[in-house]
DSSP file (Angstrom, degrees, kcal/mol; ACC not computed):
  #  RESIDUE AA STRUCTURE BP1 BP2  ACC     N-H-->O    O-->H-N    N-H-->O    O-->H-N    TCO  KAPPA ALPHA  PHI   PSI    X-CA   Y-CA   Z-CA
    1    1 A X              0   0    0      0, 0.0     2,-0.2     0, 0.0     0, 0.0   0.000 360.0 360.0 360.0 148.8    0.0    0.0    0.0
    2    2 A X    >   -     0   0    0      1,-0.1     3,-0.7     4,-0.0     4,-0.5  -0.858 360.0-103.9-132.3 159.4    1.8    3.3   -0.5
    3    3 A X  T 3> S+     0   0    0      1,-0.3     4,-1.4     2,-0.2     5,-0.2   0.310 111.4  49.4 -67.9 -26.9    2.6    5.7    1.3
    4    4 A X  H 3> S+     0   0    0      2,-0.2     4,-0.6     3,-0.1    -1,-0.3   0.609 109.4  65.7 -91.4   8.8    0.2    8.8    0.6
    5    5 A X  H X> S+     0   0    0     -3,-0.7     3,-1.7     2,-0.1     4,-0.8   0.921 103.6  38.8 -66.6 -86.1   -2.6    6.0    1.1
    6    6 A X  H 3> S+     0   0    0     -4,-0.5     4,-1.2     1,-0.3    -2,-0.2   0.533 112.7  54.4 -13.7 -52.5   -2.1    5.2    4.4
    7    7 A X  H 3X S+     0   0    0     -4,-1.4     4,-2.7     2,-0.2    -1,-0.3   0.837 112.4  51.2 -78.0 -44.5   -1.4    9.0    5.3
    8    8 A X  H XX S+     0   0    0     -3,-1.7     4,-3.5    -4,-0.6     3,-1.8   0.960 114.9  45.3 -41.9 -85.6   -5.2    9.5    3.4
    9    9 A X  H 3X S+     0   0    0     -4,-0.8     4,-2.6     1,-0.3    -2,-0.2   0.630 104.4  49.7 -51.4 -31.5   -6.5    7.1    5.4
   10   10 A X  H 3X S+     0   0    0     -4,-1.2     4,-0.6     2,-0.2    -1,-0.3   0.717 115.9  52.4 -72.4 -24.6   -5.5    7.6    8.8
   11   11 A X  H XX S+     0   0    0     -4,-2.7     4,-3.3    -3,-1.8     3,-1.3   0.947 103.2  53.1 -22.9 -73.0   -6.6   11.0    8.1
   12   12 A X  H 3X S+     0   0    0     -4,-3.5     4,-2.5     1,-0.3     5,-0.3   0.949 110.8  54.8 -26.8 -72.9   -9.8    9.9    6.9
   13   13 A X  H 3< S+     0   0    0     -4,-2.6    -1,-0.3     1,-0.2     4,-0.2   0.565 105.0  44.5 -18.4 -49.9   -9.8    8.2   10.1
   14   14 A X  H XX S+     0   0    0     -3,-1.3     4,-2.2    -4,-0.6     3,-0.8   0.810 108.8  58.8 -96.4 -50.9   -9.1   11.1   12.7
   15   15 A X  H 3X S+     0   0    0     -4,-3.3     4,-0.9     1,-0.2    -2,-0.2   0.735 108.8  43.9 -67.4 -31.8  -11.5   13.2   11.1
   16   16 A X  H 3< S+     0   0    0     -4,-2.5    -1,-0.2     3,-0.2    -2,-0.2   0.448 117.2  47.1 -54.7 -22.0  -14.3   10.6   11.7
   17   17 A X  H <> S+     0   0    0     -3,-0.8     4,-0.6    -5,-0.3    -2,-0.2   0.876 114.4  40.7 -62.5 -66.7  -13.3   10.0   14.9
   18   18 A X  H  < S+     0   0    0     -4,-2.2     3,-0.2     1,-0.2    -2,-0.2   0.840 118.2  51.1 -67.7 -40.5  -12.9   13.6   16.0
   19   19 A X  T  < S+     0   0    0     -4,-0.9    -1,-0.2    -5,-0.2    -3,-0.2   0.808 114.4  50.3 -70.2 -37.3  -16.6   14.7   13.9
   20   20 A X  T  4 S+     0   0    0     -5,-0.0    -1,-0.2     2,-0.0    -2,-0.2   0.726  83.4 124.0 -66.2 -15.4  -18.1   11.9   15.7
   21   21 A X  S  < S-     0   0    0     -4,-0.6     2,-0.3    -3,-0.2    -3,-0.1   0.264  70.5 -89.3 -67.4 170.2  -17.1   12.5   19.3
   22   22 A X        -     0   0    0      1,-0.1    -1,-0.1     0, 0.0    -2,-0.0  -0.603  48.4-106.2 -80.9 140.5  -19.6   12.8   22.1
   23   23 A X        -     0   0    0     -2,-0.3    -1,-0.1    -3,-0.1     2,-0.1  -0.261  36.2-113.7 -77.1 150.2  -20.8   16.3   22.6
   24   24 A X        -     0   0    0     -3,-0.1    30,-0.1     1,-0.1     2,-0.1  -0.549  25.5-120.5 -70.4 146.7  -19.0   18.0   26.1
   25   25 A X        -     0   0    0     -2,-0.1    29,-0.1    29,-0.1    -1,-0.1  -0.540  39.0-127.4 -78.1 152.3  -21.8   18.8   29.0
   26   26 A X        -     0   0    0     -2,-0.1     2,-0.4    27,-0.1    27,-0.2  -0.450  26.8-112.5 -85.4-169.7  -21.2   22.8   29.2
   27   27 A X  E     -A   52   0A   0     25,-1.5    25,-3.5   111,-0.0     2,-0.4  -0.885  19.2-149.9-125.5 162.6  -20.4   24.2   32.8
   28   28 A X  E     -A   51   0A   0     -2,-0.4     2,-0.7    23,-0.2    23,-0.2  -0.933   8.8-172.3-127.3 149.1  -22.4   26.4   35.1
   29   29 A X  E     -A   50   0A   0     21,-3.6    21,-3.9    -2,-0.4   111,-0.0  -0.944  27.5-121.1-139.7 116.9  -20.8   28.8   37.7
   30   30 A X  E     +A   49   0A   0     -2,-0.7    19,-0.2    19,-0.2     3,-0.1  -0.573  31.1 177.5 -65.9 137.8  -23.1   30.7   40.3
   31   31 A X  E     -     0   0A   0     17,-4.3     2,-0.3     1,-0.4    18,-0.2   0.702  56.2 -25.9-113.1 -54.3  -22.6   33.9   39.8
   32   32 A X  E     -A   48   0A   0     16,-1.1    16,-2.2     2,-0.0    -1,-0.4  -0.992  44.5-172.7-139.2 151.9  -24.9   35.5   42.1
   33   33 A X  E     +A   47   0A   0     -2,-0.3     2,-0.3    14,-0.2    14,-0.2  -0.970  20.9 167.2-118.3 152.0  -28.4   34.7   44.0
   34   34 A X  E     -A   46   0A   0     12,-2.6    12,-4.5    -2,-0.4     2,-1.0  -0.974  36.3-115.2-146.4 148.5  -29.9   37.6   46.0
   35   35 A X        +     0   0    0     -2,-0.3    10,-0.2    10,-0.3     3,-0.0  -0.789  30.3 178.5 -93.2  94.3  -33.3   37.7   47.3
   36   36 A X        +     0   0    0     -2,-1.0     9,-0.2     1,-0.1     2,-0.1  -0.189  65.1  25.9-103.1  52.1  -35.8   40.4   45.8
   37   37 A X        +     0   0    0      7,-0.5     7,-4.4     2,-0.0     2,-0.2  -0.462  53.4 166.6 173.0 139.0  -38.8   39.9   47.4
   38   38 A X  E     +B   43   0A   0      5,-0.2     5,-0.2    -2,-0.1     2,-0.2  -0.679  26.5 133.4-153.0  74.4  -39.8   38.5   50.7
   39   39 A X  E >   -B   42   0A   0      3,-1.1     3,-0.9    -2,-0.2    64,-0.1  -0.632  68.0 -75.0-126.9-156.4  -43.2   39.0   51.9
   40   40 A X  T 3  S+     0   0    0      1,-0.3    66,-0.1    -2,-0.2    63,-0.1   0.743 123.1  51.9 -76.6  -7.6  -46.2   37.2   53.5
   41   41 A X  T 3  S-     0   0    0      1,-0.2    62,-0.6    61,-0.1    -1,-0.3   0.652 123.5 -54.6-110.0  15.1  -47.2   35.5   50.3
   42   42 A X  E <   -BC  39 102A   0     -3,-0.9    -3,-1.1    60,-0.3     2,-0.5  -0.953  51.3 -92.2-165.5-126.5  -43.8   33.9   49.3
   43   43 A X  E     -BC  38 101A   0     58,-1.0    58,-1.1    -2,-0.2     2,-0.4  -0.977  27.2-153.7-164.7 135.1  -40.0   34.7   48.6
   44   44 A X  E     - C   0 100A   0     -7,-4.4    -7,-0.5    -2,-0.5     2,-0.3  -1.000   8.2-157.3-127.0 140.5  -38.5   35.5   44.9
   45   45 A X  E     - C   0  99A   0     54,-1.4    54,-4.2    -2,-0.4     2,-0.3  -0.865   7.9-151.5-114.2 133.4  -34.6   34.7   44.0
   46   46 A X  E     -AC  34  98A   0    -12,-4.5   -12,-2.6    -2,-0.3     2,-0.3  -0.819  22.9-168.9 -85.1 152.1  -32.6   36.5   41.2
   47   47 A X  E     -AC  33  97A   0     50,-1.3    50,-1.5    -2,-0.3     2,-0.5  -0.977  11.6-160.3-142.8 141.3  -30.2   34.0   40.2
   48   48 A X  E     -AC  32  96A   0    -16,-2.2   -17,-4.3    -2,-0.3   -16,-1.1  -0.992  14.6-177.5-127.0 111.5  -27.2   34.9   37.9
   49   49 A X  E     -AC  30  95A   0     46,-2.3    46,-2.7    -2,-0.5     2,-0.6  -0.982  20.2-153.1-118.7 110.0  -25.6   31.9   36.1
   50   50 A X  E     -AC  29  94A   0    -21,-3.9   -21,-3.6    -2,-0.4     2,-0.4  -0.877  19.6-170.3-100.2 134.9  -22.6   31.8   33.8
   51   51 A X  E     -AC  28  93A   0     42,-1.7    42,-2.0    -2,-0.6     2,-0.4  -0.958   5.5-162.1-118.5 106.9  -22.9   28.8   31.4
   52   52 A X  E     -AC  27  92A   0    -25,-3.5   -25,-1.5    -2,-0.4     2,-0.4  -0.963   5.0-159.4-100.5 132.1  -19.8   27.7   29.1
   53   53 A X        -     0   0    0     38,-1.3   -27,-0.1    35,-0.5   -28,-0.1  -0.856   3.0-169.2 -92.8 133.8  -20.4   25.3   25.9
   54   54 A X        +     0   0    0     -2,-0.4     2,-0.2   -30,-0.1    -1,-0.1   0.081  47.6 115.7-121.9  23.6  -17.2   24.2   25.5
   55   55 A X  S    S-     0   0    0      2,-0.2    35,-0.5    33,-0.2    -2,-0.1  -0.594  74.0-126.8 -86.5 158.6  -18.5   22.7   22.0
   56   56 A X  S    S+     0   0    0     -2,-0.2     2,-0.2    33,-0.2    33,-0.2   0.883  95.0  37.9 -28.9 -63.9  -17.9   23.1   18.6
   57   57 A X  S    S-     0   0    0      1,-0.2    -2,-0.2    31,-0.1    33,-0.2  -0.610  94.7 -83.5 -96.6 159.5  -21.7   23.7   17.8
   58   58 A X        -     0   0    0     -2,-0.2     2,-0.3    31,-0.1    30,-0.2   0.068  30.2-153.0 -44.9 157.9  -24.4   25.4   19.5
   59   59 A X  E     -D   87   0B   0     28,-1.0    28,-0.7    -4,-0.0     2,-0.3  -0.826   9.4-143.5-126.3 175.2  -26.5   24.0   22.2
   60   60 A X  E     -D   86   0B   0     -2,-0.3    70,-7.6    26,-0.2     2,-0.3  -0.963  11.1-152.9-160.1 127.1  -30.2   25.3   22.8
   61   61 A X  E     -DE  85 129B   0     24,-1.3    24,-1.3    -2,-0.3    68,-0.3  -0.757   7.7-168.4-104.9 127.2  -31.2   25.4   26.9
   62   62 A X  E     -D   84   0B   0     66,-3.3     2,-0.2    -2,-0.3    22,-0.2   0.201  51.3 -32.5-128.4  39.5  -34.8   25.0   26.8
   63   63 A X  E     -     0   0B   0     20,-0.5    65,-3.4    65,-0.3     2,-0.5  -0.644  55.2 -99.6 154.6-174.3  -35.7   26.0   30.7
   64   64 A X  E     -DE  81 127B   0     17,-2.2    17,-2.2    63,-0.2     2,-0.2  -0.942  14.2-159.3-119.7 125.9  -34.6   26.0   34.5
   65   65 A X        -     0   0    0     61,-1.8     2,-0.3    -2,-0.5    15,-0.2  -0.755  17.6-176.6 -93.6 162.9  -35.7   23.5   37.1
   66   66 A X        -     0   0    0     13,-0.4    13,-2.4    -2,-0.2     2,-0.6  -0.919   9.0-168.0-172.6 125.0  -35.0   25.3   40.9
   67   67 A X  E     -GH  78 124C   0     57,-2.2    57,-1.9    -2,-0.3     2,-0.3  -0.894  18.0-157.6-132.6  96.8  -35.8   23.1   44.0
   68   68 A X  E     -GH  77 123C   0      9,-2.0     8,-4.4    -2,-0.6     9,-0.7  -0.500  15.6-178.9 -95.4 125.6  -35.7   25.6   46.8
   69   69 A X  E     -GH  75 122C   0     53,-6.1    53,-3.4    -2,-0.3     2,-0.3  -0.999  16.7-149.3-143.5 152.3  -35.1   24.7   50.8
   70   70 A X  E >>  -GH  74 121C   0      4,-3.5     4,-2.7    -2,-0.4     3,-1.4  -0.978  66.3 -37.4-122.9 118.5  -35.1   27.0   53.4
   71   71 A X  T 34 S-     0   0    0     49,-1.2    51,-0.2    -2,-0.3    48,-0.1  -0.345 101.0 -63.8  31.4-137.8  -32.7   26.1   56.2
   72   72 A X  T 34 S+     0   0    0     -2,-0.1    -1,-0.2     1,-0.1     3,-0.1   0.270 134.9  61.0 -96.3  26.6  -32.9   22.4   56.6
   73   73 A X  T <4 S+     0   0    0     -3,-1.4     2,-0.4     1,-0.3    -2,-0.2   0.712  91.4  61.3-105.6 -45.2  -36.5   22.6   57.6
   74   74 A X  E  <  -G   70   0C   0     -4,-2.7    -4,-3.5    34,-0.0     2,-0.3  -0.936  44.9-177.0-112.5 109.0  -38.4   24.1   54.7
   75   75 A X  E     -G   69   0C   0     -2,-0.4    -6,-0.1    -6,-0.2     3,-0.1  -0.619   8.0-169.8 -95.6 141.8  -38.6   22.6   51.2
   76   76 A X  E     -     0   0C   0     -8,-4.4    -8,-0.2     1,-0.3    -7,-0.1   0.049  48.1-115.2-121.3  17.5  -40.7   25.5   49.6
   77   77 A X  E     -G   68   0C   0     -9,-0.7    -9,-2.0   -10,-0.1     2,-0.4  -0.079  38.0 -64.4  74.4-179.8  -41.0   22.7   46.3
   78   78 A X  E     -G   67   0C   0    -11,-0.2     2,-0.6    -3,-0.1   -11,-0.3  -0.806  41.8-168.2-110.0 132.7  -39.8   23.0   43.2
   79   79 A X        -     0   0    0    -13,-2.4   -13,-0.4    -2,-0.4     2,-0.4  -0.839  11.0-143.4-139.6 177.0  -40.4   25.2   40.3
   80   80 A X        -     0   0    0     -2,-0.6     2,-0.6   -15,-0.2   -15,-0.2  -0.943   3.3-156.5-140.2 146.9  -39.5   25.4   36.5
   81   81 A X  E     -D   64   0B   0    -17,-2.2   -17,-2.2    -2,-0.4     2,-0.8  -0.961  15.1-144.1-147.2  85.7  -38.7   28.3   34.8
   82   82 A X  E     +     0   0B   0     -2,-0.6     2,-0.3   -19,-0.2   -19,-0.2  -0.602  36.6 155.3 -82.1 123.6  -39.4   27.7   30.9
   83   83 A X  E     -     0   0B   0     -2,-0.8   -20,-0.5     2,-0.1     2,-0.3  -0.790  28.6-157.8-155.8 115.2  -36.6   29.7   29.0
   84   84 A X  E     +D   62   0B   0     -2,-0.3     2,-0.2   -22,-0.2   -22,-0.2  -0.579  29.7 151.8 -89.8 138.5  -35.3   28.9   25.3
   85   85 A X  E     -D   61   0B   0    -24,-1.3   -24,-1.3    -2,-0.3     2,-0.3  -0.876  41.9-126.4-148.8 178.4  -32.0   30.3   24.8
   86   86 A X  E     -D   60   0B   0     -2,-0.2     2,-0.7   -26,-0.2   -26,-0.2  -0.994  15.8-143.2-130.9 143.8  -29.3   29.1   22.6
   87   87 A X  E     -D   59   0B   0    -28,-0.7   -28,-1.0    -2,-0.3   -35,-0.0  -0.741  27.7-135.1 -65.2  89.4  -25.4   28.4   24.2
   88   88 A X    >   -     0   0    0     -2,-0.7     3,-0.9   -30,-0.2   -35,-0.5  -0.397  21.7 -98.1 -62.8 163.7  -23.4   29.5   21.6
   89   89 A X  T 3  S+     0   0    0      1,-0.3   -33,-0.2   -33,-0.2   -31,-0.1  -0.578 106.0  12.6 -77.8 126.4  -20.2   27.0   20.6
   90   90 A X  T 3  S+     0   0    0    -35,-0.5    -1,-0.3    -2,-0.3     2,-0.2   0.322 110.4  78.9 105.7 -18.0  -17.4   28.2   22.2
   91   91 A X    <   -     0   0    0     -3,-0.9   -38,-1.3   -36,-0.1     2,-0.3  -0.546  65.9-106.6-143.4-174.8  -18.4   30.7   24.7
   92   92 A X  E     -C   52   0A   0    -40,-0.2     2,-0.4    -2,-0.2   -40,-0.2  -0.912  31.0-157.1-129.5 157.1  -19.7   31.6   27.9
   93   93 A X  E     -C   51   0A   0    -42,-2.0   -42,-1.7    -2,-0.3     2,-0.4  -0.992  16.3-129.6-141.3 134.2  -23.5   33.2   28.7
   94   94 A X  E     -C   50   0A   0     -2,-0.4     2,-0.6   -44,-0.2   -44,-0.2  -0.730  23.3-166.4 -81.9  82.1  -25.0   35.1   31.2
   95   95 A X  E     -C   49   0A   0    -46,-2.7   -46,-2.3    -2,-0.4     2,-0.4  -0.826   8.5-175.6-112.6 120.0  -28.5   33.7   32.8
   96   96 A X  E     -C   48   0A   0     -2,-0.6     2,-0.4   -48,-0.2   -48,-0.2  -0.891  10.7-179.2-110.7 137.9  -30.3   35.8   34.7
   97   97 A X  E     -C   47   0A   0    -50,-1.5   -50,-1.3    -2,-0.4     2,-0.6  -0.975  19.0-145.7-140.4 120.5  -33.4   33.6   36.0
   98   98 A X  E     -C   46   0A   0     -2,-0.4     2,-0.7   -52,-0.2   -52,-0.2  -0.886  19.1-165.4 -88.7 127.2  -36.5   35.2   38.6
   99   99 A X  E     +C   45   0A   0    -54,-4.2   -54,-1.4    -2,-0.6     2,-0.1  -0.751   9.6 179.2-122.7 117.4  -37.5   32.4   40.9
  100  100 A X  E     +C   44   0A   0     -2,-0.7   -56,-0.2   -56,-0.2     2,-0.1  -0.480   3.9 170.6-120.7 158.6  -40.7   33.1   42.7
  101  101 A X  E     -C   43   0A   0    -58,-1.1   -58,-1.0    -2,-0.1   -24,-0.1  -0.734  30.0-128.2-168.4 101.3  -42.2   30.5   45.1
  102  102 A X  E     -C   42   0A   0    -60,-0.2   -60,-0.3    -2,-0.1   -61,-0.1  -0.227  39.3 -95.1 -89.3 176.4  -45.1   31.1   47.4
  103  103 A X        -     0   0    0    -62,-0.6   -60,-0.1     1,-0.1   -62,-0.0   0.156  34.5-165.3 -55.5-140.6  -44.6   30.2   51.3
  104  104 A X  S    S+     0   0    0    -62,-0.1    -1,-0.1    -3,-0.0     2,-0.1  -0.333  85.4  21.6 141.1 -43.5  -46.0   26.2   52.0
  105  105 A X    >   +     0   0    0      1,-0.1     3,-2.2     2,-0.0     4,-0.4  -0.432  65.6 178.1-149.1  76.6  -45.9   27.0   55.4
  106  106 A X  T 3  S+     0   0    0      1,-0.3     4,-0.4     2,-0.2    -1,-0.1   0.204  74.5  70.6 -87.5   8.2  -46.0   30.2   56.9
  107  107 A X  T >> S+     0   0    0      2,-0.2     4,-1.2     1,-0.1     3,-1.0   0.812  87.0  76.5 -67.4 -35.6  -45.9   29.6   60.7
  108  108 A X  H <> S+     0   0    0     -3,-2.2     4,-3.4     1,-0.2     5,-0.3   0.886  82.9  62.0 -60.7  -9.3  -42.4   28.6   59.8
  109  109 A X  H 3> S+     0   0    0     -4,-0.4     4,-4.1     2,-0.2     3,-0.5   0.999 101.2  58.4 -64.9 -49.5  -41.6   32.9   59.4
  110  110 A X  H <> S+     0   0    0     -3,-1.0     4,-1.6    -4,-0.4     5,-0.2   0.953 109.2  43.3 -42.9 -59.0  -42.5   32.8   63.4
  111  111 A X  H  X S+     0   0    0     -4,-1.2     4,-1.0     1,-0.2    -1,-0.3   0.830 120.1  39.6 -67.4 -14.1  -39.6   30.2   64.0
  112  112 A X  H  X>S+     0   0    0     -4,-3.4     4,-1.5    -3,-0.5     5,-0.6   0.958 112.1  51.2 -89.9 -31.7  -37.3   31.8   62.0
  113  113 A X  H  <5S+     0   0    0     -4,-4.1     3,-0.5     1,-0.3    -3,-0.2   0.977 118.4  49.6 -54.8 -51.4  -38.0   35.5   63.0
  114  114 A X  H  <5S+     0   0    0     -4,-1.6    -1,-0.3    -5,-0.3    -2,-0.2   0.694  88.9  78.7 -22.2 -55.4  -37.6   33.9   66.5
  115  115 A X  H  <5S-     0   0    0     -4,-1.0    -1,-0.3    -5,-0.2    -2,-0.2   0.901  87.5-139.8 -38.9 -73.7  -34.6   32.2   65.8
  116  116 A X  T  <5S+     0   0    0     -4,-1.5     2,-0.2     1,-0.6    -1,-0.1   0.364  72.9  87.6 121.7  -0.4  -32.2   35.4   66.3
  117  117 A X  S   <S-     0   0    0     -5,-0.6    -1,-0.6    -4,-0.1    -2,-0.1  -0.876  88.8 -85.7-136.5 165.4  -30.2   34.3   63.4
  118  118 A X        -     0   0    0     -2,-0.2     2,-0.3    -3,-0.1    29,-0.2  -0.166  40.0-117.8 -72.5 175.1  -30.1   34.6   59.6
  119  119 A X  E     -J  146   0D   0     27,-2.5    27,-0.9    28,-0.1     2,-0.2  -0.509  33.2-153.7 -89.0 163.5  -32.2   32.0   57.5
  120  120 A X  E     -J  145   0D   0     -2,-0.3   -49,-1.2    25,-0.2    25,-0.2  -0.763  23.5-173.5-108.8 159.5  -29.3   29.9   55.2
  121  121 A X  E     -H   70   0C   0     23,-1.1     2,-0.4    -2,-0.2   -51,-0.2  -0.942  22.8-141.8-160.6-171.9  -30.8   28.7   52.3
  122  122 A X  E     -H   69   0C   0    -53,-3.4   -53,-6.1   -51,-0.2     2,-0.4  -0.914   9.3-169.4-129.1 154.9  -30.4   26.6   49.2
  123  123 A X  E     -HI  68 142C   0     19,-0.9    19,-0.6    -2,-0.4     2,-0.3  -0.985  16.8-180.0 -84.9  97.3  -31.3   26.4   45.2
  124  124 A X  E     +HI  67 141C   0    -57,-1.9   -57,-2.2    -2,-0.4    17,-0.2  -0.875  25.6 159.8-100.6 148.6  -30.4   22.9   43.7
  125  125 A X        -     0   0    0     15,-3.5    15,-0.4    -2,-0.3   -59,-0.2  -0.937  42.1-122.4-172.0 171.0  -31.3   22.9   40.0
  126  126 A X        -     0   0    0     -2,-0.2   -61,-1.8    13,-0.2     2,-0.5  -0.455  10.9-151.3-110.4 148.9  -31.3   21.8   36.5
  127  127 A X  E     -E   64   0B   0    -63,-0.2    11,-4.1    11,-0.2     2,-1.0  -0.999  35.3-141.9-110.4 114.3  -30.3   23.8   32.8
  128  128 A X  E     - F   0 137B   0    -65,-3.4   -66,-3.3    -2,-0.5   -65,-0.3  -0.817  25.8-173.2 -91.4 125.1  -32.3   21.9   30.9
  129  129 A X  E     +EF  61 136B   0     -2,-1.0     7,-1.6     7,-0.8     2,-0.3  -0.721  35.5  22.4 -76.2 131.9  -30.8   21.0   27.2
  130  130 A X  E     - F   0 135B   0    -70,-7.6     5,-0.2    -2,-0.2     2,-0.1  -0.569  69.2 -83.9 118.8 162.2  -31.7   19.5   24.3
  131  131 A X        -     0   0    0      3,-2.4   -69,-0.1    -2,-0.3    -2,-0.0  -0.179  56.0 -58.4-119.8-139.8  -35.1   18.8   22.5
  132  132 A X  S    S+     0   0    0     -2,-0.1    -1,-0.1     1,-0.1     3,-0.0   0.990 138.6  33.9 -61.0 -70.5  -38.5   16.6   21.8
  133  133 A X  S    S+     0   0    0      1,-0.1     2,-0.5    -3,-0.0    -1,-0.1   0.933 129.1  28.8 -53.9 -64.4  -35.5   13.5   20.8
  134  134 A X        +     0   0    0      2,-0.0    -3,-2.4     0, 0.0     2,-0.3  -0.847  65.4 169.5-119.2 141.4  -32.4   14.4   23.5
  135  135 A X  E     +F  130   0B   0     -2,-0.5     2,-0.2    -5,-0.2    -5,-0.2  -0.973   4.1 165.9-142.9 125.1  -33.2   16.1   26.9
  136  136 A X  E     -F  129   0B   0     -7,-1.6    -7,-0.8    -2,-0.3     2,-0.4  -0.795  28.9-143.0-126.2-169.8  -30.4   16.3   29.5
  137  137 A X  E     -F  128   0B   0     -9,-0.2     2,-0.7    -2,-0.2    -9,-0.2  -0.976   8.8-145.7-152.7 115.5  -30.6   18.5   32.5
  138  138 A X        -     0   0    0    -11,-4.1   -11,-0.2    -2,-0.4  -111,-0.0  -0.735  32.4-135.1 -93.0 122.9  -26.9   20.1   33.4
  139  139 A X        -     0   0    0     -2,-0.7     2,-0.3   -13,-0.2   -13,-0.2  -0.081  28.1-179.2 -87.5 167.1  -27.4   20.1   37.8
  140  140 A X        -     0   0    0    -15,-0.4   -15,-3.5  -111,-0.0     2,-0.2  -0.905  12.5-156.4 175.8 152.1  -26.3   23.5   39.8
  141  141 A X  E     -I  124   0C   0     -2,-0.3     2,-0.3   -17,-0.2   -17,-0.2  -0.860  13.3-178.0-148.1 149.2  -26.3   24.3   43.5
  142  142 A X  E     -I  123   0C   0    -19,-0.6   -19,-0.9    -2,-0.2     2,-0.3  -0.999   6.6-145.2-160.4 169.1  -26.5   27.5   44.9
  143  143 A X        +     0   0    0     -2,-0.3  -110,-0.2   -21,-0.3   -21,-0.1  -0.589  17.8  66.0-129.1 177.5  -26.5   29.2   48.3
  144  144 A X        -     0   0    0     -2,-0.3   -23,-1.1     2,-0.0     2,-0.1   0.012  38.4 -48.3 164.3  80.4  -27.1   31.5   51.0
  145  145 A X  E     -J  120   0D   0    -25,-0.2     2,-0.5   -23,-0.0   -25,-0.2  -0.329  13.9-154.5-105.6 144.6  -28.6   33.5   53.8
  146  146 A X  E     -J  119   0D   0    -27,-0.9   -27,-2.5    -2,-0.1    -2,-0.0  -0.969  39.5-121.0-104.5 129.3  -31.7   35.8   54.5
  147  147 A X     >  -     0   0    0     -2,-0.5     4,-1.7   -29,-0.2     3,-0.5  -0.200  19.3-116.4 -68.4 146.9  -30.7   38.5   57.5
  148  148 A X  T  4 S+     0   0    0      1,-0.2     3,-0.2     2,-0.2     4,-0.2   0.914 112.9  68.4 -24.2 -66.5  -32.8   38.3   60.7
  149  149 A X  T  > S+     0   0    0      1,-0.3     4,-1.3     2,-0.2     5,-0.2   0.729 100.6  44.9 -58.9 -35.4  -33.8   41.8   59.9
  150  150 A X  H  > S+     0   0    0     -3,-0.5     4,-1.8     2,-0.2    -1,-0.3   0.905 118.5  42.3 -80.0 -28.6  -35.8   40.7   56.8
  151  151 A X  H  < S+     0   0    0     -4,-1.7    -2,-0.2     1,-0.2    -1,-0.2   0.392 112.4  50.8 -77.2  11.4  -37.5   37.8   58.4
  152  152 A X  H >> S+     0   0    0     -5,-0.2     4,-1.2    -3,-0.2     3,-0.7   0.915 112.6  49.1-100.1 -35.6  -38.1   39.5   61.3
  153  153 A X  H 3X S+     0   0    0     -4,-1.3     4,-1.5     1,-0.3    -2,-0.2   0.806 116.3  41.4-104.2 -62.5  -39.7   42.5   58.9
  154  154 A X  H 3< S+     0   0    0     -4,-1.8    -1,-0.3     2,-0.2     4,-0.2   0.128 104.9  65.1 -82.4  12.8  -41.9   40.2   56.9
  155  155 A X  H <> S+     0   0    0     -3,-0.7     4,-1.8   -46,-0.1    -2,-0.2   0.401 109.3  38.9 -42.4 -62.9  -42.9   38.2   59.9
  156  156 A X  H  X S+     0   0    0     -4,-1.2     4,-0.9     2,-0.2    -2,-0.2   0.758 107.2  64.4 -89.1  -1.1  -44.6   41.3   61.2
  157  157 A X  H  X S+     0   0    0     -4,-1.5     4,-1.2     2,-0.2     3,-0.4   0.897 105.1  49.7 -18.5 -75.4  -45.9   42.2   57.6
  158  158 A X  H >> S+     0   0    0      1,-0.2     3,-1.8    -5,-0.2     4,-1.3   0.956 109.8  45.8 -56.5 -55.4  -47.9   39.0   57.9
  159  159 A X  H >< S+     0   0    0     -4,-1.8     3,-0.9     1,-0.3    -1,-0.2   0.840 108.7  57.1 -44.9 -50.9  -49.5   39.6   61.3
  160  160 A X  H 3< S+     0   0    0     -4,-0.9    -1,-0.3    -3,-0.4    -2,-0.2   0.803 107.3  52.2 -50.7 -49.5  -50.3   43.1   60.2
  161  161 A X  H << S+     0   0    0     -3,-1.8     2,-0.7    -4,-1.2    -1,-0.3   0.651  81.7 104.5 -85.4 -25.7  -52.4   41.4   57.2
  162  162 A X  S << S-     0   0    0     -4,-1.3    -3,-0.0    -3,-0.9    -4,-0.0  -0.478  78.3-114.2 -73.6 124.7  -54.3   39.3   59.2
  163  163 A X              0   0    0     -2,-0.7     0, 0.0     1,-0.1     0, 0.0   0.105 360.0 360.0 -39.2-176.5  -58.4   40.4   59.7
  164  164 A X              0   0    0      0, 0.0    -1,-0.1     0, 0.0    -2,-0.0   0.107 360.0 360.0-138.1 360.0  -59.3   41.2   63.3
């Protein structure tokens, strides 16, 4: 077999290989969550996410899952956030997400204002990717505290609101 066959082929080769390959998952980095809004009918998060495709080709994010707990006490449920974007190849993008959630249980604002200490809490959640045919869901954790002073604040907000 001569020599610029072989050289062909093992080309051929690498270039099917390399066109074939499994796509990379992109990465997410929290950038920031802040809490803008906190009253007696639930709690809203901004969430700021930088996202890298570290692919060749485009991806397209087609919404946010957000599973919200508030200290280790209160799971305030989960909520999903439909939002089509596309990931460009190669680069990193900037997702700014509101995640609103009304309370489940709202004697727990009495223990917390009570407490004397801030609230920690957390955001686990999903980027979802993909279409009808391929759906993955790229996971992301995020973190936190609410000050005394606001639970203490929205704590008497609710009392205020209640008939007499």
């Amino acid at each position: 077999m001569p020599l610029a066959l072989v050289r062909f082929a093992l080309i051929l080769a690498l270039s099917l290989a390399v066109a074939c390959s499994k796509p990379q998952p992109p990465t997410i980095v929290p950038l920031q969550v802040r809490v803008t809004r906190l009253d007696p009918q639930g709690i809203e998060f901004h969430v700021e996410l930088a996202v890298s495709n570290p692919n060749s080709a485009d991806l397209s994010a087609t919404g946010i899952n957000s599973h919200i707990q508030l200290s280790t006490t209160q799971d305030l449920g989960t909520v999903r956030l439909p939002k089509q974007l596309t990931l460009p190849a190669g680069q990193t993008t900037k997702i700014e997400a509101p995640i609103s959630i009304a309370w489940t249980h709202l004697g727990a604002l009495a223990q917390f204002a009570a407490s004397g200490s801030a609230v920690p809490y957390s955001v686990d959640g999903t980027l979802d990717l993909g279409g009808a045919l391929l759906h993955v869901g790229v996971p992301f954790h995020l973190e936190g505290s609410i000050s005394r002073d606001e639970i203490v604040g929205v704590a008497l907000r609710s009392l205020q609101a209640v008939p007499r």
